[in-house]
C-alpha positions, 0 to 999 in steps of 0.5 A: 500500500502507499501512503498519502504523505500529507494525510499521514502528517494530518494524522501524525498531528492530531495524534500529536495533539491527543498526547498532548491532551494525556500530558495536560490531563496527568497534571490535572488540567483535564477531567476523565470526561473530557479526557475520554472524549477528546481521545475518542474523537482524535482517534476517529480523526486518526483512523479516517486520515490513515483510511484515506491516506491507505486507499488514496490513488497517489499514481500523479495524472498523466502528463501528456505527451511529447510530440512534435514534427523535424520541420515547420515548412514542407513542400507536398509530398515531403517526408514529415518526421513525427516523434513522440517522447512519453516525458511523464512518470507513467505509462501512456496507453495508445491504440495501435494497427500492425505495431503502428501508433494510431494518429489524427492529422488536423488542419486548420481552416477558417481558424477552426482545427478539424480532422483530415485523416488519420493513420492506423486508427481504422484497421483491418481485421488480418492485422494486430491492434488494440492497445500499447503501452509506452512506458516513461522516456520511451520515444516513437518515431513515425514518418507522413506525407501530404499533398494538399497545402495547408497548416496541419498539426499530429494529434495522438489519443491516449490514456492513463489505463490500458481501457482509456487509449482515448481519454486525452490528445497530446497534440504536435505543433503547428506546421504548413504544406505548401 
């Protein structure tokens, strides 16, 4: 089990103060019956913040993911480099055709982003797909050619949970086909 640090130091102080409460009573400051109550109610302060701090999910949210292009300009046709770089702490999830990793390609038109195409996100029944893993630090590199001209950007899906490939996009930057 992990601890919640934070809920552990809530509890770790008013266990503090429940035996400050026992130092004040044995000088006679305190009657048994505030005694008992206080040390009832600090102890059911201390079992809720240890409770909490045991079943907290401390697993950080997933930060997204690196992606980016070789290039700002290409001509039609020219081979566009894509990496993408997981830089969080956790793994990411994508979903993946024959190995490849599923994208979309944007591009902006009027000052609105819509979907162009996409690579290996639609997939044939006689190839392997579903989800794959990228684990912290790990890199992909993957390659794209486009005719029409236009500003365009690579956007990836992905989740945090191998069920979730979907939950989040890590988008590239922004790069012009002319």
């Amino acid at each position: 089990m992990v601890f919640c640090l934070n809920c552990l130091r809530n509890a770790l102080k008013h266990f503090w103060c429940a035996t400050q409460t026992l130092h004040l009573h044995r000088r006679g400051n305190m009657n048994n019956q505030t005694l008992q109550r206080i040390s009832k109610y600090s102890l059911i302060i201390i079992i809720v913040f240890l409770h909490y701090a045991c079943t907290q999910n401390t697993t950080e949210p997933l930060q997204s993911p690196t992606v980016s292009t070789d290039k700002s300009t290409y001509a039609s046709y020219q081979t566009i480099n894509i990496s993408l770089r997981n830089d969080s702490k956790s793994t990411a999830y994508f979903y993946h055709c024959d190995n490849r990793l599923g994208f979309f390609i944007e591009q902006k038109v009027n000052s609105t982003w819509s979907e162009n195409g996409s690579v290996a996100e639609i997939c044939l029944a006689i190839y392997p797909s579903g989800e794959k893993a990228m684990r912290p630090g790990m890199t992909n590199a993957d390659t794209l050619m486009l005719a029409d001209s236009g500003l365009y950007r690579i956007k990836y899906r992905f989740g945090s949970q191998p069920s979730n490939t979907w939950a989040d996009s890590a988008m590239s930057n922004e790069f012009s086909v002319h």
